[in-house]
C-alpha positions as CSV (number, residue, x, y, z in Angstrom):
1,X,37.9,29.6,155.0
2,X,39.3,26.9,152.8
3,X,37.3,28.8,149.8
4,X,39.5,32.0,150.5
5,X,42.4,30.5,150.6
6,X,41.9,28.7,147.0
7,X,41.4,31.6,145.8
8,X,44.7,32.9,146.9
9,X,46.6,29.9,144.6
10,X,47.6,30.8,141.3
11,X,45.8,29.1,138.2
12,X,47.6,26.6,136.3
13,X,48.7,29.1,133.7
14,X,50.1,30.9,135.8
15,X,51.9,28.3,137.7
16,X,53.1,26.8,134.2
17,X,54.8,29.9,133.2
18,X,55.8,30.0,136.4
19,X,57.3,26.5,136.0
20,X,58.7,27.5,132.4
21,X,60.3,30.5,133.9
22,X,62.4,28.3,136.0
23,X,63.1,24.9,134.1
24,X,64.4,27.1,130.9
25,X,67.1,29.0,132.3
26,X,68.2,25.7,134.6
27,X,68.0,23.6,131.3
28,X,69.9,26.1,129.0
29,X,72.6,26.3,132.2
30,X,72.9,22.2,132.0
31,X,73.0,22.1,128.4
32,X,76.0,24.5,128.3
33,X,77.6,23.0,130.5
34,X,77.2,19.6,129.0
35,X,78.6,20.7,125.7
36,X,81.3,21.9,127.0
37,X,82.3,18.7,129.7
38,X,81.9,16.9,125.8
39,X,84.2,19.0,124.0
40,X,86.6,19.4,126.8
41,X,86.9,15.4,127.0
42,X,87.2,15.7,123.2
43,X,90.6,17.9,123.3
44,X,91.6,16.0,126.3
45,X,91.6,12.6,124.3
46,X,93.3,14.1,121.3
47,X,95.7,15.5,123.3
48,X,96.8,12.1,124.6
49,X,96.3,10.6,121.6
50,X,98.7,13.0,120.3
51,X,101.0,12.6,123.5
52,X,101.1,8.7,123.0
53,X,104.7,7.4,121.5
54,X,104.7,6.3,117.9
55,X,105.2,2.8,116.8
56,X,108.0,1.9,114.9
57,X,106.7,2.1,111.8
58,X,105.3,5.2,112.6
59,X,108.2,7.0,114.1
60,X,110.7,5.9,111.1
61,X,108.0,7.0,108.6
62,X,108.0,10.8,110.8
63,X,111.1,10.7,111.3
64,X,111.6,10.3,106.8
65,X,109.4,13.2,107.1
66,X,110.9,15.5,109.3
67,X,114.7,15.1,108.8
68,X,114.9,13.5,105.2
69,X,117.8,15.2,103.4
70,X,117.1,17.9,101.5
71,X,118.7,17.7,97.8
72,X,121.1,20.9,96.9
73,X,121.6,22.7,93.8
74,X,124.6,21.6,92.1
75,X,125.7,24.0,90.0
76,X,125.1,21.0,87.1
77,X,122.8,24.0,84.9
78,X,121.5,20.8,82.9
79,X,120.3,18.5,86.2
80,X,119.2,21.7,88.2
81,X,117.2,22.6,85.4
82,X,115.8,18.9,84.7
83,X,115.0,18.9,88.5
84,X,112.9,22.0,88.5
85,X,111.1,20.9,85.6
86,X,110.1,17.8,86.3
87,X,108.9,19.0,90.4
88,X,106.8,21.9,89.2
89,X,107.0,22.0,85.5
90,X,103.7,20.4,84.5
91,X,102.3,23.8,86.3
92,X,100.5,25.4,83.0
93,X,101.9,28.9,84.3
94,X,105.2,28.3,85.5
95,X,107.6,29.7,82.8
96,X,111.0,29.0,81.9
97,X,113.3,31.8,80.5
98,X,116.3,30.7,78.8
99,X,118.8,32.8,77.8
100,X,122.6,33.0,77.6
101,X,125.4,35.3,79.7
102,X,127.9,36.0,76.6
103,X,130.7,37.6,78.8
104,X,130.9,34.5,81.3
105,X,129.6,32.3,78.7
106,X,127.0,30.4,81.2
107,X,123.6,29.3,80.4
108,X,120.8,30.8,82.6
109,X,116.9,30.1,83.5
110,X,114.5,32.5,84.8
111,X,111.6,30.8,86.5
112,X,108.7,32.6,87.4
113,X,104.8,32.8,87.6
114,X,102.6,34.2,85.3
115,X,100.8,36.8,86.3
116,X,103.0,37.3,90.1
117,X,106.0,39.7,89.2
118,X,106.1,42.8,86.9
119,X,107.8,40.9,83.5
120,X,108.8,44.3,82.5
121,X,110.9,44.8,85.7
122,X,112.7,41.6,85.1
123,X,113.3,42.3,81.0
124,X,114.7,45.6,81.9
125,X,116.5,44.9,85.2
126,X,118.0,41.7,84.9
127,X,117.2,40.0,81.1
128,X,118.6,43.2,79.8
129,X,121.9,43.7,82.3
130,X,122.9,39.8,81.8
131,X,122.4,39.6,78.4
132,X,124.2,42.9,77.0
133,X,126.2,43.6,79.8
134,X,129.6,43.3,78.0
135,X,128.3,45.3,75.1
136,X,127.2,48.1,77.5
137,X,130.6,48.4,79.7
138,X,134.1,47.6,78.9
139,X,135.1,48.4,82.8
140,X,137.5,45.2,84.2
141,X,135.0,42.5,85.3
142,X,135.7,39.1,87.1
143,X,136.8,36.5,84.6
144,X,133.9,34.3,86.2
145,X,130.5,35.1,87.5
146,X,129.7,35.2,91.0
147,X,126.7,35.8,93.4
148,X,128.7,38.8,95.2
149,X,129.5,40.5,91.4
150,X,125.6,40.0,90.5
151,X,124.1,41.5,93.8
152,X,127.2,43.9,94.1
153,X,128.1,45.4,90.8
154,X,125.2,44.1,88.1
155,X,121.3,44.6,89.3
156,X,119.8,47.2,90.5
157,X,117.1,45.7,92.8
158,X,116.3,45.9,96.3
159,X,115.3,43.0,96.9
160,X,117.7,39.7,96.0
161,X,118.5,36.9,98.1
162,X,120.4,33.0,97.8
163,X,118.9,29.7,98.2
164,X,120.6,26.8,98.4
165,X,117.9,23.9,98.8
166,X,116.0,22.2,95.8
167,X,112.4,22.2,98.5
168,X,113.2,25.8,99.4
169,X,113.1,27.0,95.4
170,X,110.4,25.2,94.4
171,X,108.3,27.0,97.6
172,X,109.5,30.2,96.7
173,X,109.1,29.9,92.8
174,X,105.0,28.6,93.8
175,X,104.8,31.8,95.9
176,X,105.7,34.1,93.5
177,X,109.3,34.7,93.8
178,X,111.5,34.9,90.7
179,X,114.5,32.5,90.5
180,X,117.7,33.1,88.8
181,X,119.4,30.2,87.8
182,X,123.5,30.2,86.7
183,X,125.4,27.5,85.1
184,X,128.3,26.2,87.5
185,X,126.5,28.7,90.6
186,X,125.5,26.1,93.7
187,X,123.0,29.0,94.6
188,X,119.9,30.4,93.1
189,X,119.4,33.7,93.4
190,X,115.5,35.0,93.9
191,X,114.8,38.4,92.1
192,X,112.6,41.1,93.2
193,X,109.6,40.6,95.2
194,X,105.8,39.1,94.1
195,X,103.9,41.5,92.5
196,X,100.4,41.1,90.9
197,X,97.6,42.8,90.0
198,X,96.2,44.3,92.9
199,X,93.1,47.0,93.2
200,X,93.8,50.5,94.2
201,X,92.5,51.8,97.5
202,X,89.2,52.8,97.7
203,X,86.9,53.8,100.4
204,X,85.4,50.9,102.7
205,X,82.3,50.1,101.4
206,X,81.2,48.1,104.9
207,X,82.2,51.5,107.5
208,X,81.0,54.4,105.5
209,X,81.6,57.6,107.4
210,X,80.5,61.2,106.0
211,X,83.6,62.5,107.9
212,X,87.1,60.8,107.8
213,X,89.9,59.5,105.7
214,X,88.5,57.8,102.9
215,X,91.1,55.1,102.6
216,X,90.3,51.3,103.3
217,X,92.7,48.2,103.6
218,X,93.1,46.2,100.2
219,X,93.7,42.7,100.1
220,X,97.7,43.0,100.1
221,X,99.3,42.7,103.1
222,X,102.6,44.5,102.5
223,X,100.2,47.6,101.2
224,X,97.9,47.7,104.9
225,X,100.5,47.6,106.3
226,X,101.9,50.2,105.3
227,X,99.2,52.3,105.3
228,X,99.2,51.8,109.3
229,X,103.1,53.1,108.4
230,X,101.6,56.3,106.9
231,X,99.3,57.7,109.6
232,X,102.1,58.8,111.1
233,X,105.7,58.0,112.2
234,X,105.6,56.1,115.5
235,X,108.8,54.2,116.6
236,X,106.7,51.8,118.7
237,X,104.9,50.6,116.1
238,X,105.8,46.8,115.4
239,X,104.7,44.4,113.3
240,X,105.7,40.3,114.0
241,X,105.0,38.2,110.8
242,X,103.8,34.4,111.0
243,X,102.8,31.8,108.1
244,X,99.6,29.7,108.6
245,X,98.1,27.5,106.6
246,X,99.5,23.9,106.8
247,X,99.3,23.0,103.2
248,X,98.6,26.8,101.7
249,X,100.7,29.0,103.5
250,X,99.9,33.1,103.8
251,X,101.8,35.5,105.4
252,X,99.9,37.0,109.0
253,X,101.0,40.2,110.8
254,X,100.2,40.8,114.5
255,X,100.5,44.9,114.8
256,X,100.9,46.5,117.7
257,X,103.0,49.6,119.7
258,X,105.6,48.4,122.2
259,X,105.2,50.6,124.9
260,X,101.8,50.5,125.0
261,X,100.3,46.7,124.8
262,X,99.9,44.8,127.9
263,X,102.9,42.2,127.2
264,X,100.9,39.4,128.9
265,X,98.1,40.1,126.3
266,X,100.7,40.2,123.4
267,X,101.8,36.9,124.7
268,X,98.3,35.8,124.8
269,X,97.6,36.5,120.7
270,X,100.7,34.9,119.3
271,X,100.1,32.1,121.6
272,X,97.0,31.4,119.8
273,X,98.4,32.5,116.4
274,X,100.7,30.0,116.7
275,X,98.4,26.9,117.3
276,X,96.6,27.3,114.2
277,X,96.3,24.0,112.3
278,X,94.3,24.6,108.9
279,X,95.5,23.5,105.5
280,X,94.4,27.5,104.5
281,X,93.6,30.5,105.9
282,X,90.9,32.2,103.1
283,X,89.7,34.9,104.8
284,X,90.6,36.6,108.6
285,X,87.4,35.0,109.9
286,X,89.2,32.0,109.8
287,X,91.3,33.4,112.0
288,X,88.3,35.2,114.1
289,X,86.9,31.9,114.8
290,X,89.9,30.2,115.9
291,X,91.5,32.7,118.8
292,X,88.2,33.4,119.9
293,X,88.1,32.7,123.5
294,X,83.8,31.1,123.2
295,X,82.6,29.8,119.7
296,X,79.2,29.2,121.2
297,X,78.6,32.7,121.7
298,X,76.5,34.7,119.6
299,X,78.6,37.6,119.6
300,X,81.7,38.3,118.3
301,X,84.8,38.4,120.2
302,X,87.0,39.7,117.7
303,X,86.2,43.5,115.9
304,X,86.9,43.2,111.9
305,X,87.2,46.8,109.9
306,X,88.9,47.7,106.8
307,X,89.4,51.6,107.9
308,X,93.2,51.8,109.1
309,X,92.9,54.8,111.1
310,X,90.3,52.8,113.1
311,X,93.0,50.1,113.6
312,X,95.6,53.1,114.9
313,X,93.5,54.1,117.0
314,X,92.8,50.9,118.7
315,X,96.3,50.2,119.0
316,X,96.7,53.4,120.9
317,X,94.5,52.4,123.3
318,X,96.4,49.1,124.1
319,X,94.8,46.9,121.7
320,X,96.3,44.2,119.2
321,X,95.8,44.1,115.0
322,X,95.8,41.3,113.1
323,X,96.0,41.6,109.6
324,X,96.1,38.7,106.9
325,X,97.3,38.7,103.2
326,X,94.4,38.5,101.1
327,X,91.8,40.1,102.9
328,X,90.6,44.1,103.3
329,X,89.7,42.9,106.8
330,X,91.7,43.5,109.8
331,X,91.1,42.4,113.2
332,X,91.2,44.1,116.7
333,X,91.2,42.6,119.6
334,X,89.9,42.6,122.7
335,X,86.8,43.7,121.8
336,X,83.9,44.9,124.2
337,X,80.3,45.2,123.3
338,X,80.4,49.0,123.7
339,X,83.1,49.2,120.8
340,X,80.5,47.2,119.0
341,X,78.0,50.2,119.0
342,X,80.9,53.1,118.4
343,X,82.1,54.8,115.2
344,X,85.1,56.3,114.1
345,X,82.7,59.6,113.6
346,X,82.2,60.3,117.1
347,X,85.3,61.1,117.5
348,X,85.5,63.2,114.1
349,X,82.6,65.5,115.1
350,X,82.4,67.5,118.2
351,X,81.7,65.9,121.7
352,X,77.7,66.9,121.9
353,X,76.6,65.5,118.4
354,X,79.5,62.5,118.8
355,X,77.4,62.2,122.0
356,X,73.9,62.2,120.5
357,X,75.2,59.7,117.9
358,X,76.1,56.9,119.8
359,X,72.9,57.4,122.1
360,X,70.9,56.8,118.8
361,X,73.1,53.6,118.4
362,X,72.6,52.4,121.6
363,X,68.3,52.7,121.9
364,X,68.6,51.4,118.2
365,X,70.6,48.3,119.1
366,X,68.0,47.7,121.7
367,X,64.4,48.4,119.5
368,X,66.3,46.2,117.2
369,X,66.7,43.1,119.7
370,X,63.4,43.6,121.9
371,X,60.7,45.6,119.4
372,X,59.2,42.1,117.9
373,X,59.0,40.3,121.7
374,X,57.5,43.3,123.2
375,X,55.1,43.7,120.6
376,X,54.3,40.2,120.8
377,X,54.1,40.4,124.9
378,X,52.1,43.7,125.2
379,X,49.8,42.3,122.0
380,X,49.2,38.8,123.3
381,X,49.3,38.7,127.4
382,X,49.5,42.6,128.5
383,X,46.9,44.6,126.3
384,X,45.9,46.7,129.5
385,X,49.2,48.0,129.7
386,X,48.9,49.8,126.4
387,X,47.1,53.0,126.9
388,X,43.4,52.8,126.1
389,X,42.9,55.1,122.8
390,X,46.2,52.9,121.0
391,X,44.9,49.2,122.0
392,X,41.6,50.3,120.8
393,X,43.3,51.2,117.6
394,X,45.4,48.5,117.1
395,X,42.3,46.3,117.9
396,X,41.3,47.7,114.7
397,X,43.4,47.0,112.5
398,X,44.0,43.3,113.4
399,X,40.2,42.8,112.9
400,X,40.5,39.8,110.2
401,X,43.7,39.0,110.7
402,X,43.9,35.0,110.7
403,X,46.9,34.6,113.0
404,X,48.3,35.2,116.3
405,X,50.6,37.7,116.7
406,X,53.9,35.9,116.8
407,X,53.0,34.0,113.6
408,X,52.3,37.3,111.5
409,X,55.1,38.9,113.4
410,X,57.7,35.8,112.1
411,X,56.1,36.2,108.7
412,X,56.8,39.6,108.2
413,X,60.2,39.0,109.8
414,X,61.4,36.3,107.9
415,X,60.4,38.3,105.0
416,X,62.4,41.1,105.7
417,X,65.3,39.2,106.7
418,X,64.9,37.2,103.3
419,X,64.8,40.7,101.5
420,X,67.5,41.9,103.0
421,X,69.8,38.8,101.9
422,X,68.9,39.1,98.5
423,X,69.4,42.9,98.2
424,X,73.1,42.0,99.5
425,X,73.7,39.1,96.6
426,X,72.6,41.2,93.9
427,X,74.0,43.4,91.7
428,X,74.8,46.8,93.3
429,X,72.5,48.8,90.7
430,X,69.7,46.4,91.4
431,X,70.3,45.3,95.0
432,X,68.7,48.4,96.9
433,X,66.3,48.9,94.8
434,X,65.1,45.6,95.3
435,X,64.9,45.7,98.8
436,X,62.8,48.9,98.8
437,X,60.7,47.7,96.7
438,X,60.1,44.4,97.6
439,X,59.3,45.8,101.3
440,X,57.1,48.4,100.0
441,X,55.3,45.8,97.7
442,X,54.9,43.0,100.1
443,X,54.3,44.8,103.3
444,X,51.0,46.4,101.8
445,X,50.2,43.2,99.7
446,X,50.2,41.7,102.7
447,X,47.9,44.5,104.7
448,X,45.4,44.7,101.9
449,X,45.1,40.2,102.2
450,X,44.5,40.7,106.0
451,X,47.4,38.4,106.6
452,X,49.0,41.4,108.9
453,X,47.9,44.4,110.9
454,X,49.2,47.7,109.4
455,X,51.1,49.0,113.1
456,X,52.7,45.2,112.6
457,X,54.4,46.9,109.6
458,X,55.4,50.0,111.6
459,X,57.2,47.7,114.3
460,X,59.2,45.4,111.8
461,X,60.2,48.4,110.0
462,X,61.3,50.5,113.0
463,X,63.4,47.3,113.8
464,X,64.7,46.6,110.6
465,X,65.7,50.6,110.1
466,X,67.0,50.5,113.7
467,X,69.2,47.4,112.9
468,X,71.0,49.5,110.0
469,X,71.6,52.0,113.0
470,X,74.5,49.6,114.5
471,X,78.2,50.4,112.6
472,X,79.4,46.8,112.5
473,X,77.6,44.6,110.1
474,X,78.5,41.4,112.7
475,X,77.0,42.5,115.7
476,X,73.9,43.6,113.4
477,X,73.7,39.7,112.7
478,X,73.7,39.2,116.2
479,X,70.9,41.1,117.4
480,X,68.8,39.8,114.3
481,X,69.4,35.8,115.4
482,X,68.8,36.6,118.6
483,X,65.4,38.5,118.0
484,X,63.9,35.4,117.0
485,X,64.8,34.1,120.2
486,X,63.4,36.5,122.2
487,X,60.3,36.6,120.2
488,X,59.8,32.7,121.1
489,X,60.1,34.0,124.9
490,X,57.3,36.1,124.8
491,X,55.2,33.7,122.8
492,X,55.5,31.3,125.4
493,X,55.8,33.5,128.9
494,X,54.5,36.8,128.0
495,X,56.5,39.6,129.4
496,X,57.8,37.4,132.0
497,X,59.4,35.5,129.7
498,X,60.5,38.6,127.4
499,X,62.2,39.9,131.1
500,X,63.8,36.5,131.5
501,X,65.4,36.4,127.4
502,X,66.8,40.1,128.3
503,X,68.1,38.7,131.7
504,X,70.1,35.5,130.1
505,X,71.5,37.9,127.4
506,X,72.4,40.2,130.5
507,X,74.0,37.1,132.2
508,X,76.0,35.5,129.4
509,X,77.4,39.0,128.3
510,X,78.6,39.5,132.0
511,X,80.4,35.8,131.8
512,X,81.6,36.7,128.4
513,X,85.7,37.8,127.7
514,X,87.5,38.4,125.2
515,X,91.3,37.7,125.3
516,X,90.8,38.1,129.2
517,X,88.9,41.7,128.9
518,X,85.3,41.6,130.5
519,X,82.8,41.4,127.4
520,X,80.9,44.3,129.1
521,X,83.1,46.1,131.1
522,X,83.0,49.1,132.1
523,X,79.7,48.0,133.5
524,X,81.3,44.6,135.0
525,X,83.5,45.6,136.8
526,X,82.5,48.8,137.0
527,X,85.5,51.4,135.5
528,X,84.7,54.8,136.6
529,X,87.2,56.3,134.2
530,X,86.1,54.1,131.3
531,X,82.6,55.8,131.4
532,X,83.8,59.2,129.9
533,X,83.3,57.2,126.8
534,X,80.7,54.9,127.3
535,X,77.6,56.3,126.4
536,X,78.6,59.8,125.8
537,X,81.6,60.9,124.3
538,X,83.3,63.2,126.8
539,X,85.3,66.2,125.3
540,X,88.6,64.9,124.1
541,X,90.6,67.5,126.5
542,X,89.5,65.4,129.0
543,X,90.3,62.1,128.0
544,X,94.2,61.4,129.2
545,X,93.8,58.0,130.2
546,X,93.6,54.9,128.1
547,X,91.3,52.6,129.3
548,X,91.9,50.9,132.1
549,X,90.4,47.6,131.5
550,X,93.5,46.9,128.6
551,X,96.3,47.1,131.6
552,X,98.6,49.4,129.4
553,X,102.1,49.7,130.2
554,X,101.3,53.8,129.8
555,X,98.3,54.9,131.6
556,X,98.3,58.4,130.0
557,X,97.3,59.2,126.8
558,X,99.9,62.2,127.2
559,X,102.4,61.5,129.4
């Protein structure tokens, strides 16, 4: 009896994976959690830190800061001028401009930037007028110059505006802005608008689509904008500037249509805007990082693009733009992972190939996370699940090979992933030729040494070409990182333990949000009416509702 009932216990194998299968999701559980008890005991300390009175010294020093007076221009041509030299003159491209008014008899400065305003503009539109203006028309003018006669009656720009403070010129001269200066005027007057080199608009080189505008942001904010302007006119279209950057300021635009946007999610994104504290801003994934609602995720919660009439559309749906000067890349949010796997294409072509096209997406998003771990799992622990004619061929071919699977699965991996880095830092006439090359060369270098089996090639290269499948580059990262991952799994537990990586992905997608959306809605919750567009593309007649998880103000798409 006692001899049939051992034989009913597990071995110690299995009870270890067994044990494995329950101490790694627990310990991965505690960890999080852990890490984020630290950090939030982190921000709470700062924050009391910060909420704690200052000391004398430190309040009057704060206070010299904050409310110190500002100096004014006087109107005293030679101290206003000495001033601005001596605060930003040792800048090798600030220039100065002197030059005289002959019918008012005053001395004048032009300050500007090299390289930040069109110097031909300025000769023509203002050097010119000032200089020659008496010579050109004998009409009665004012027997002294004024702000009012200048903007009114003399220069033909659009844009001219006053500024009064010494701190406020300097700011405004650094950024670009071109500042007229007038003996015996207590104002200077700022000319035109910065304008320097910029590239023309090309197609986006990260989206490319075979059908659709072929337009892509640049890295000027006044021009994305308004090319959001030009898809078409739309009343409801507003656009809220900020400045960020503590030390470098840039100018930020949140983008959005009135009557559409959830106002509690509007109030959401400038709420976070607004709490940025970083000396500069270099690229929008700053920004990305810093509203996003969990930086330990692997996947994004914020969807960049440089195609505008992806942007449009988003907005349409509910969602929120935010778009940064100096940078083609413009950001959406909320994001799902659904919007992850979509193009702008599907939409271009009819329903039944827009259809097809995302289903290809979606299986190649998943050979590209699972094909390593469940070659490794099948290969390793499961051969008998593999019909009998392909294990005995794959037998075969691994005959020699010095490794287990999952090492000659890394190396070939790592290799590919190595490839594919160095095809993207080289020179566009040399980068893909590299990487085909380099694959082609190593992977049967490496077949003819016996390191790996020749179907090992035809797995990592199905997952690599599936990986190129998905339309944003950042979730493409994703599902590389976390294919490693998954490929430890199965090392370890077999296809218990490739079930169980699948299952924590599952999990942690389901917890996921972005701005308050559910990462993976319209699975969780379930959204009957989202699912038109899910995994197939229904026809566009009968899509009249916007989705429901954004909460727009209008349900219908045409009300």
């Amino acid at each position: 009896m006692w001899s049939k009932i051992i034989s009913y216990i597990p071995s110690w194998s299995t009870l270890f994976q067994a044990g494995l299968a329950l101490i790694i999701p627990l310990g991965i559980y505690y960890i999080n959690t852990s890490i984020y008890s630290f950090v939030g005991s982190k921000g709470a300390q700062s924050k009391h830190s910060s909420d704690r009175p200052l000391s004398d010294e430190q309040n009057e020093g704060h206070a010299d800061q904050q409310h110190a007076p500002s100096s004014k221009i006087t109107g005293n041509f030679d101290s206003d001028l000495k001033s601005i030299q001596e605060a930003i003159g040792e800048n090798s491209d600030v220039h100065f401009r002197e030059f005289m008014i002959k019918k008012f008899h005053a001395r004048s400065v032009l300050v500007f930037i090299e390289g930040m305003q069109d110097e031909k503009l300025m000769s023509k539109q203002v050097l010119e007028i000032l200089m020659f203006r008496d010579q050109q028309d004998q009409q009665e003018q004012p027997e002294s110059i004024s702000n009012s006669f200048i903007k009114e009656s003399l220069m033909p720009l659009t844009q001219i505006s006053e500024v009064t403070s010494m701190e406020e010129l300097y700011e405004f001269i650094l950024l670009g802005h071109t500042a007229l200066l007038i003996e015996g005027m207590k104002e200077a007057l700022l000319v035109g608008s910065p304008n320097g080199a910029i590239r023309s608009v090309n197609e986006p080189t990260s989206e490319a689509l075979l059908r659709g505008p072929r337009i892509g942001f640049t890295e000027v904010l006044s021009e994305n904008t308004s090319m959001l302007r030009r898809q078409g006119l739309n009343k409801s279209l507003e656009m809220k500037k900020f400045q960020v950057g503590s030390r470098i300021k840039k100018d930020l635009v949140v983008a959005y249509i009135k009557d559409i946007v959830n106002p509690d999610l509007l109030e959401e994104v400038n709420r976070r805007i607004s709490k940025i504290d970083m000396d500069f801003l270099a690229e929008s994934g700053y920004v990305e990082q810093l509203i996003e609602d969990n930086y330990l995720s692997p996947f994004q919660q914020v969807h960049n693009t440089e195609r505008p009439d992806r942007v449009i559309n988003a907005l349409l749906e509910g969602r929120i733009a935010i778009l940064l000067d100096g940078t083609p890349f413009a950001l959406i949010v909320p994001v799902t992972f659904s919007m992850l796997l979509q193009s702008p294409e599907d939409y271009y072509e009819r329903w039944i190939p827009g259809s097809l096209l995302r289903l290809l997406r979606f299986f190649g998003a998943f050979i590209a996370l699972m094909g390593p771990a469940l070659y490794i799992s099948f290969i390793s622990f499961h051969p008998g699940l593999i019909p009998t004619k392909l294990v005995i061929s794959i037998i075969q071919t691994r005959q020699g090979v010095p490794f287990p699977s999952v090492i000659e699965v890394m190396i070939l991996e790592i290799s590919i992933e190595i490839l594919r880095e160095a095809g993207i830092r080289l020179p566009k006439p040399i980068g893909p030729a590299m990487g085909i090359v380099g694959g082609l060369v190593i992977g049967d270098a490496a077949v003819n040494a016996g390191i790996v089996s020749p179907f090992l090639v035809i797995v990592v290269a199905v997952t690599a070409i599936s990986s190129f499948s998905i339309p944003t580059y950042s979730a493409g990262i994703t599902l590389r990182l976390l294919r490693f991952v998954g490929m430890l799994f199965a090392a370890i537990l077999g296809m218990l333990g490739t079930i169980l990586f699948f299952l924590l992905i599952c999990i942690h997608l389901t917890k996921l949000k972005s701005f308050g959306v559910p990462y993976v809605t319209p699975f969780s919750p379930m959204r009957l009416s989202d699912l038109k567009d899910l995994y197939i593309r229904a026809p566009i007649s009968l899509m009249k509702r916007r989705p429901v998880m954004m909460k727009t103000q209008q349900k219908r798409r045409r009300p």
